[in-house]
C-alpha positions as CSV (number, residue, x, y, z in Angstrom):
1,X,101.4,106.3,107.7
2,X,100.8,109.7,109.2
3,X,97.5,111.5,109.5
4,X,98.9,114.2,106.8
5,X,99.6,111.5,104.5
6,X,96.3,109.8,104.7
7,X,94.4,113.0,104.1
8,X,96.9,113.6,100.8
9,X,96.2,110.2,99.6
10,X,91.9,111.2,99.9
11,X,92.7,114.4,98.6
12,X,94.5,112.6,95.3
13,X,91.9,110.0,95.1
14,X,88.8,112.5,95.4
15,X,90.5,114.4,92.6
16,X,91.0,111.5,89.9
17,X,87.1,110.7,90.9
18,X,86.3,114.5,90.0
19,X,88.7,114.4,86.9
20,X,87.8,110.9,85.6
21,X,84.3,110.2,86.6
22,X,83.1,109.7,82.7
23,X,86.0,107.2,82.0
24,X,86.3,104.9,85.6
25,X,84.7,101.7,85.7
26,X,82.5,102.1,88.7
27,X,80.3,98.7,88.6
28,X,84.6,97.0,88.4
29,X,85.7,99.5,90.9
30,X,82.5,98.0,93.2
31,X,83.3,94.6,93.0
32,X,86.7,94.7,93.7
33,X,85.9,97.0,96.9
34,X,83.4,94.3,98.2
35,X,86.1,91.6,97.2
36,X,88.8,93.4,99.1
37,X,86.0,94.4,102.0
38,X,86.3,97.8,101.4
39,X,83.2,99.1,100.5
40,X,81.1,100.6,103.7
């Protein structure tokens, strides 16, 4: 994966945040980042 492509993919990812906030599943999304050892 190059640099470019790894900002595009934050870029995407910030925007469904921005789009979707009202609708994601944030305590799911959690869990699944601390399962996977994501989370910071």
């Amino acid at each position: 994966m190059t640099q470019k492509q790894s900002y595009q993919q934050w870029r995407d990812i910030l925007g469904i945040l921005k789009l979707q906030q009202s609708e994601l599943d944030f305590i799911y999304l959690q869990k699944w980042a601390n399962t996977l050892q994501l989370s910071v």
